[in-house]
ZATI-820447 format. One record per residue (C-alpha): residue number from 1; residue in three letters; z, y, x. Coordinates in Angstrom, 2 decimals. Each point is the difference from the previous one (the first is absolute). Layout:
<recs>
 pos code       w       v       u
 NUM  Ala       Z       Y       X
...
</recs>
This chain:
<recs>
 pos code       w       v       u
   1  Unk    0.00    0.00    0.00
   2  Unk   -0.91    3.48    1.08
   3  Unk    2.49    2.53   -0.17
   4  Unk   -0.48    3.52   -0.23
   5  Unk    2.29    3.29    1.34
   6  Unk   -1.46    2.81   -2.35
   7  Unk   -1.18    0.35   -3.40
   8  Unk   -3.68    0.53    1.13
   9  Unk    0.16   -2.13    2.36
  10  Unk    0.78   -2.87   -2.84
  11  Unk   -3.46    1.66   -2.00
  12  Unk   -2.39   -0.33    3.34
  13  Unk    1.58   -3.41    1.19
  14  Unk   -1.56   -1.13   -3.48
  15  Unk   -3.48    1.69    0.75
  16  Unk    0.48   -2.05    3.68
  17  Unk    0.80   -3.63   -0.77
  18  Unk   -2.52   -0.22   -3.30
  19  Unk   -2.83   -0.50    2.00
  20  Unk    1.65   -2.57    2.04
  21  Unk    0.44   -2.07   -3.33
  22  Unk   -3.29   -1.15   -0.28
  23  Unk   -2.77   -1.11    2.37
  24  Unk   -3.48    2.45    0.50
  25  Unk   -2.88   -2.49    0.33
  26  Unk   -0.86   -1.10    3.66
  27  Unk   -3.06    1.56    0.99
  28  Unk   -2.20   -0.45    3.20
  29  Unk   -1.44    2.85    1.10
  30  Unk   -3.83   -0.57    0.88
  31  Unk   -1.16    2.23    2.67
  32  Unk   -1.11   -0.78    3.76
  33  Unk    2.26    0.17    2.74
  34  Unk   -2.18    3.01    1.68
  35  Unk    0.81    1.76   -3.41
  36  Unk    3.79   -0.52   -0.22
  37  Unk    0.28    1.26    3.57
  38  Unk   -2.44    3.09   -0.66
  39  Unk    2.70    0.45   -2.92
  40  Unk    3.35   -0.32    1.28
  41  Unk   -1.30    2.35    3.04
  42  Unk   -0.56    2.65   -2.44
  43  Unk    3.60   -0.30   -1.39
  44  Unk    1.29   -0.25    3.03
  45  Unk   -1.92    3.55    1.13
  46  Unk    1.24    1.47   -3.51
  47  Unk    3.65   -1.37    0.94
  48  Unk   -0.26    1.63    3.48
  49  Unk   -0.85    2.95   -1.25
  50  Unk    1.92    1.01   -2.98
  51  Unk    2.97   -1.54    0.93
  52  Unk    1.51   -0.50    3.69
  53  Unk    3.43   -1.23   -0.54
  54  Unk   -1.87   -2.55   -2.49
  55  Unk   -2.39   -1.02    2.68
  56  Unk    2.46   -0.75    2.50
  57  Unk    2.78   -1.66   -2.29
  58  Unk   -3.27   -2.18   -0.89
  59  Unk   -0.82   -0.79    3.35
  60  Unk    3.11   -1.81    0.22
  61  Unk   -1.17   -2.87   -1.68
  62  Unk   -1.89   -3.02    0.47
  63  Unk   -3.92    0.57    0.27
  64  Unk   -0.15   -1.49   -3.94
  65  Unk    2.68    1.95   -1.72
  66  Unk   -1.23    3.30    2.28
  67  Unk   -3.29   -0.41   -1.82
  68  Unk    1.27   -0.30   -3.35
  69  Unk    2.57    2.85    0.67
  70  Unk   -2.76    1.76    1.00
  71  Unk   -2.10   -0.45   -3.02
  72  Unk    3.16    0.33   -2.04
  73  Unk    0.54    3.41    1.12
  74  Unk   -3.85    1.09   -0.49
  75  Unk   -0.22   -0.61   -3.57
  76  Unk    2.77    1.93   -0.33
  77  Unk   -1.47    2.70    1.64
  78  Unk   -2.96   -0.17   -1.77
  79  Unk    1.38    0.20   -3.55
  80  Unk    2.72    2.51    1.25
  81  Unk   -3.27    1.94    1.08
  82  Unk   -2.17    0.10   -3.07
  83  Unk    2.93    1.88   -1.82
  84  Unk    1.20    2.33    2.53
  85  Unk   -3.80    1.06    1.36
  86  Unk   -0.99   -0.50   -3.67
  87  Unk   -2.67    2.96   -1.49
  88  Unk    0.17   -0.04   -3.19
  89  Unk    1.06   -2.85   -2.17
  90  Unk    0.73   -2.99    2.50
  91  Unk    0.80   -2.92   -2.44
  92  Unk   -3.58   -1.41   -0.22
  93  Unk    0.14   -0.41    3.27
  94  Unk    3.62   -1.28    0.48
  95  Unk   -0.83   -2.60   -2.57
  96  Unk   -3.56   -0.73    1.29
  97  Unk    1.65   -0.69    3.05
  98  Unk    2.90   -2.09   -1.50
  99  Unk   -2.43   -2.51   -1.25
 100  Unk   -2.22   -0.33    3.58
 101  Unk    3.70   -0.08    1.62
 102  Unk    1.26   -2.80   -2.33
 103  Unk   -3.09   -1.97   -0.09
 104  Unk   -0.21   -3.06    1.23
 105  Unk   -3.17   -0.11    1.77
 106  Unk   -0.17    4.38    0.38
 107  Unk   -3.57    1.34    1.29
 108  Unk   -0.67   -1.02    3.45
 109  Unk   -0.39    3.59    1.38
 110  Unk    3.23    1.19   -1.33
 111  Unk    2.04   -0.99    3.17
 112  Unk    3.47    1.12   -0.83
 113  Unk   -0.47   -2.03   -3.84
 114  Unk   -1.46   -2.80    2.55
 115  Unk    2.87   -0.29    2.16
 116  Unk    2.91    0.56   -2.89
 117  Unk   -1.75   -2.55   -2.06
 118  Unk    0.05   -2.95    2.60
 119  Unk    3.64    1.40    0.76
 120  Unk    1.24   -0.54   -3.28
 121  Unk   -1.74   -3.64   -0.29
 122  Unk    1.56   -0.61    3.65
 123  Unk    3.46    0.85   -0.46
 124  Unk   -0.04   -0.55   -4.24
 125  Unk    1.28    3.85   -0.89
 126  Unk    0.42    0.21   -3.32
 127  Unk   -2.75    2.64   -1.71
 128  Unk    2.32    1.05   -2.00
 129  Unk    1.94    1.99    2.75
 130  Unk   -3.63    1.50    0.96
 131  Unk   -0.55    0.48   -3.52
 132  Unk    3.85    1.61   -0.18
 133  Unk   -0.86    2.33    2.78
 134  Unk   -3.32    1.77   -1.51
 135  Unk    2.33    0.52   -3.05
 136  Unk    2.37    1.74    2.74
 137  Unk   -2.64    2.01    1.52
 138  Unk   -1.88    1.21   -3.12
 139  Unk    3.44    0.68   -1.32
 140  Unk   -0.53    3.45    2.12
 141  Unk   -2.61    1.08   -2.00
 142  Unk    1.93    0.70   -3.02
 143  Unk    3.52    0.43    1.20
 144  Unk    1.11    2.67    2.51
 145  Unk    3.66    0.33   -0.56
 146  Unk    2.62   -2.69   -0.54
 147  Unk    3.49    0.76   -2.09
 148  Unk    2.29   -2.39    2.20
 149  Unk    0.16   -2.26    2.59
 150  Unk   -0.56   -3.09   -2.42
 151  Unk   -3.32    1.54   -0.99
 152  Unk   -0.65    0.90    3.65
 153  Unk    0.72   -3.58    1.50
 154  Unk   -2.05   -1.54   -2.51
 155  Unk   -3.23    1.74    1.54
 156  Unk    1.24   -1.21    2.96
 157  Unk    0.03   -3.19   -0.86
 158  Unk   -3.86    0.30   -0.90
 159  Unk   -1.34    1.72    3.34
 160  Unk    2.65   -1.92    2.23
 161  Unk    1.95   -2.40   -1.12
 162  Unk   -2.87   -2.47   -0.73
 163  Unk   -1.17    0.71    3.53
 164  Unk    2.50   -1.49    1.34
 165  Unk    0.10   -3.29   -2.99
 166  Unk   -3.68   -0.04    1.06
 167  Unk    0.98    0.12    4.29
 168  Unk    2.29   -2.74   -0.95
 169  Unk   -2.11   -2.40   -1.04
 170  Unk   -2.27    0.44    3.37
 171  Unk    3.03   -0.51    2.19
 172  Unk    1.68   -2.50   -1.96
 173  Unk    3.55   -0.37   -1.99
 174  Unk    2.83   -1.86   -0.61
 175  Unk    0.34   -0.45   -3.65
 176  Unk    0.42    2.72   -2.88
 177  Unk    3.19    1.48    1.45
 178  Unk   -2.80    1.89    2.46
 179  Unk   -1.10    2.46   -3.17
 180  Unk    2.92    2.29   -0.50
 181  Unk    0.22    0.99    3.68
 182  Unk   -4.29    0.61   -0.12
 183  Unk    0.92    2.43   -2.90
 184  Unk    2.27    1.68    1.48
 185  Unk   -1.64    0.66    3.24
 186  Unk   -2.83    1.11   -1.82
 187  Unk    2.01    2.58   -1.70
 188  Unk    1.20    0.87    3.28
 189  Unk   -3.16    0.27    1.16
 190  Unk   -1.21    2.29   -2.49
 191  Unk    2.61    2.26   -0.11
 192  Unk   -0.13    0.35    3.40
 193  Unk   -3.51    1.23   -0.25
 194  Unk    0.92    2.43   -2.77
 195  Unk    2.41    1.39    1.49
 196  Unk   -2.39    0.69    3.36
 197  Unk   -2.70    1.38   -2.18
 198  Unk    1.69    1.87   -2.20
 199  Unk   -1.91    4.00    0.89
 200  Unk   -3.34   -2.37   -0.07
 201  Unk    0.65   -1.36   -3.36
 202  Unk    0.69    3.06   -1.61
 203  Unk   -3.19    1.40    1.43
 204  Unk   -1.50   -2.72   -1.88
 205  Unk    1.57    0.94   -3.53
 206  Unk    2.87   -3.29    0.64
 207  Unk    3.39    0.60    0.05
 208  Unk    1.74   -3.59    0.34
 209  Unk    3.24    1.04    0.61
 210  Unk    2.31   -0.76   -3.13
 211  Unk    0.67    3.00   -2.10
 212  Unk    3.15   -0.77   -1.23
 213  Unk    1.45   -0.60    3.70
 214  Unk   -2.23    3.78    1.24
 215  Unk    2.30    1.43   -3.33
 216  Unk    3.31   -1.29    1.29
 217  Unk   -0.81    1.52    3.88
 218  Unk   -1.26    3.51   -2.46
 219  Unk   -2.98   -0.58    1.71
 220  Unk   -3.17    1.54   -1.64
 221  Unk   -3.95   -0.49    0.02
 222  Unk   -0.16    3.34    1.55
 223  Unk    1.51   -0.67    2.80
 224  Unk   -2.05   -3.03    0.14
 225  Unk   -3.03    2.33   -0.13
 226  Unk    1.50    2.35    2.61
 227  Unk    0.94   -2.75    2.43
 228  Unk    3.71    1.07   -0.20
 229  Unk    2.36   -1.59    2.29
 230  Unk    3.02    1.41   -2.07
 231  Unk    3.42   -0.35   -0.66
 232  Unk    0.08   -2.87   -2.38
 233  Unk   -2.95   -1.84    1.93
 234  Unk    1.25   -1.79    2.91
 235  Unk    2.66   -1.49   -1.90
 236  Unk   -2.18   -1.27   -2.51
 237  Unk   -2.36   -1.59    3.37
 238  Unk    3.18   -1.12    1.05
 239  Unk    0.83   -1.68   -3.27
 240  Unk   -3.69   -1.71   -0.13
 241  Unk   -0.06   -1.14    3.58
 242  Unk    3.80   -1.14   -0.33
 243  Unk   -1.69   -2.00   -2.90
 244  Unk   -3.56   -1.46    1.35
 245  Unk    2.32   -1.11    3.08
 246  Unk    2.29   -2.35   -2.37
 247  Unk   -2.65   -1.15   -1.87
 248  Unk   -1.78   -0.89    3.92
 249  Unk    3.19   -1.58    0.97
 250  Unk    0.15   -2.32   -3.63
 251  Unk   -3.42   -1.08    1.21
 252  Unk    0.60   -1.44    3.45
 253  Unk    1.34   -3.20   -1.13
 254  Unk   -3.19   -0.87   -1.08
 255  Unk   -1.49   -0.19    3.07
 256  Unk    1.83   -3.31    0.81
 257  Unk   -1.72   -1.80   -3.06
 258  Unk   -3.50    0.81    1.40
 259  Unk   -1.70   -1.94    2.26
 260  Unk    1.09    0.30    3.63
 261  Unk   -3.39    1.09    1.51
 262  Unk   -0.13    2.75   -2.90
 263  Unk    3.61    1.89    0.84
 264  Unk   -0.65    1.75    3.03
 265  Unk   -3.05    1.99   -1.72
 266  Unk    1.99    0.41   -3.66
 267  Unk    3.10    1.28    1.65
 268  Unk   -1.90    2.10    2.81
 269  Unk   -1.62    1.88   -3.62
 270  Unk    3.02    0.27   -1.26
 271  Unk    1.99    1.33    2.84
 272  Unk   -2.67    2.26    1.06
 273  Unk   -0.79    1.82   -3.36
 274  Unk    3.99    0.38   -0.59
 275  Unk    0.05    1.89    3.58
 276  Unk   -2.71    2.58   -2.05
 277  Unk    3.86    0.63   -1.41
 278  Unk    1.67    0.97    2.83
 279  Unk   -3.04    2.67    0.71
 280  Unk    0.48    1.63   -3.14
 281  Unk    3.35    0.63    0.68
 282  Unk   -0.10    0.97    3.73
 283  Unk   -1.87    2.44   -1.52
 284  Unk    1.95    1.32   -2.72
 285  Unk   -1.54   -1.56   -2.80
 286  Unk   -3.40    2.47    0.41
 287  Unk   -2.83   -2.30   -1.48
 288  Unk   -1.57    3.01   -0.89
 289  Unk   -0.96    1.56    3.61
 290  Unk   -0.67   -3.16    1.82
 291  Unk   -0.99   -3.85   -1.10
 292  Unk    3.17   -2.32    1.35
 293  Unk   -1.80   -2.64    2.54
 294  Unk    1.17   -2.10    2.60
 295  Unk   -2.50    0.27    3.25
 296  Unk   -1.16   -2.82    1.60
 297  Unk    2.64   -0.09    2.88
 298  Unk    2.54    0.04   -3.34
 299  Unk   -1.39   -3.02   -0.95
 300  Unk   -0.11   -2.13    3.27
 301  Unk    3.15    0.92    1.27
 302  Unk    1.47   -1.22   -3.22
 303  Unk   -1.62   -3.53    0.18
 304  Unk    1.91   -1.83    2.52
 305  Unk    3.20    0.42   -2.30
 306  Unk   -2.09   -1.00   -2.76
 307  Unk   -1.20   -2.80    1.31
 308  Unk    3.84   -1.31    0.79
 309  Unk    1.11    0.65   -3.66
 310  Unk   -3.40   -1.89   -1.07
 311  Unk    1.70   -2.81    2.34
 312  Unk    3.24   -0.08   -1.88
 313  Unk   -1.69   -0.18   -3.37
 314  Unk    0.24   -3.56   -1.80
 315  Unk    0.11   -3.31    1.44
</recs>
């Protein structure tokens, strides 16, 4: 039995293990070997680019699972991108490309729907957790402001969350227990990135920070808009970083139920996105002057102790 810490998390841990409660039919991809390679190069360029802690958590596993991972992490991007560098009405196209994504046998020039396809028939990912994430992601299109922090970690549930439900089925886990902690860290995950991107959000017309939570700090849109570092704002970063780490820490025992070769990368994510923390608040909690980041030396010093806490994980 899975047990659950917070009222949402009790509403998304039902969203998680339904998929698991019934098989998707196996499905071999058909596509020649010069193909698949032509494809998961392009998501590894795509993961390379767009996201550098990504690539290098990646490249901590096996040459399989880095693949997958790889390909994972492109079709995210692409169905991230055709909402945010949408013009005009991007649905069409976000559900044009959720059926060549989800097909079974996807057009053989569409490398990244190449790749992801013989990912999911490789490693048996659910479609519904694909399917659950293009809900997430077109979710932006009509909502730009969430009440509370139930309504907030639901989204991110959708955009992350099933990331990481879908990640775990490439590395590998140990029974159902495994799906609370991939919540969580997706939360975690997200929040972390909201709370980074919170001046280039609102540029965007989003505001995902919760509204009740802004009220209680007496914390308005204007000084949003302005970029406002003010009195009531650092304690409310404090408050939301004080949280995102908890809900981090709640996560870590998961890494134990994955498989062994699959911890070193999953924690070295986890650790290095939660140090994207510690920048915001060397910095006094301005997201609105300067994007939070951890620079490459950042991230390599960092691995070694990763690594040994990757050691201690599990059996």
């Amino acid at each position: 039995m899975v047990s659950s810490s917070y009222p949402w998390e009790r509403r998304l841990l039902a969203l998680a293990l339904g998929p698991l409660q019934h098989d998707d039919p196996q499905v071999s991809i058909k596509a020649e070997p010069t193909a698949l390679d032509r494809a998961y190069a392009a998501c590894a360029a795509i993961t390379q680019e767009h996201s550098k802690t990504f690539y290098l958590a990646s490249g901590l596993l096996p040459q399989g699972k880095r693949q997958a991972a790889r390909a994972l992490y492109a079709f995210c991007r692409v169905s991230d991108d055709l909402v945010d560098r949408a013009v005009g009405d991007p649905l069409p196209d976000l559900e044009a490309w959720r059926r060549r994504a989800l097909a079974d046998h996807p057009p053989a020039d569409d490398l990244v729907a190449l790749a992801w396809a013989d990912t999911r028939a490789r490693y048996r990912i659910p479609a519904e957790y694909a399917h659950q994430l293009l809900d997430g992601v077109a979710q932006d299109l009509q909502v730009t402001r969430y009440s509370t922090f139930d309504d907030l970690a639901g989204y991110a549930y959708g955009v992350a969350s099933t990331v990481g439900l879908m990640t775990m089925h490439i590395i590998g886990f140990a029974g159902q227990e495994a799906v609370r902690y991939a919540v969580k860290l997706g939360v975690a995950l997200q929040l972390t990135n909201i709370l980074r991107d919170v001046g280039e959000d609102w540029a965007a017309g989003r505001l995902y920070l919760p509204q009740d939570e802004l009220a209680d700090f007496c914390i308005s849109e204007a000084d949003i808009a302005a970029g406002q570092v003010t009195a009531g704002w650092q304690p409310f970063i404090r408050f939301q970083v004080q949280r995102t780490r908890r809900l981090y820490a709640e996560a870590l025992p998961g890494i134990a139920l994955l498989h062994q070769d699959g911890r070193l990368a999953i924690l070295a994510a986890a650790e290095l996105y939660q140090a994207i923390l510690d920048d915001i608040e060397a910095h006094d909690g301005d997201v609105f002057t300067r994007r939070a980041h951890i620079g490459a030396w950042g991230k390599l010093r960092r691995l070694p102790g990763i690594w040994r806490r990757a050691r201690r994980a599990g059996p």
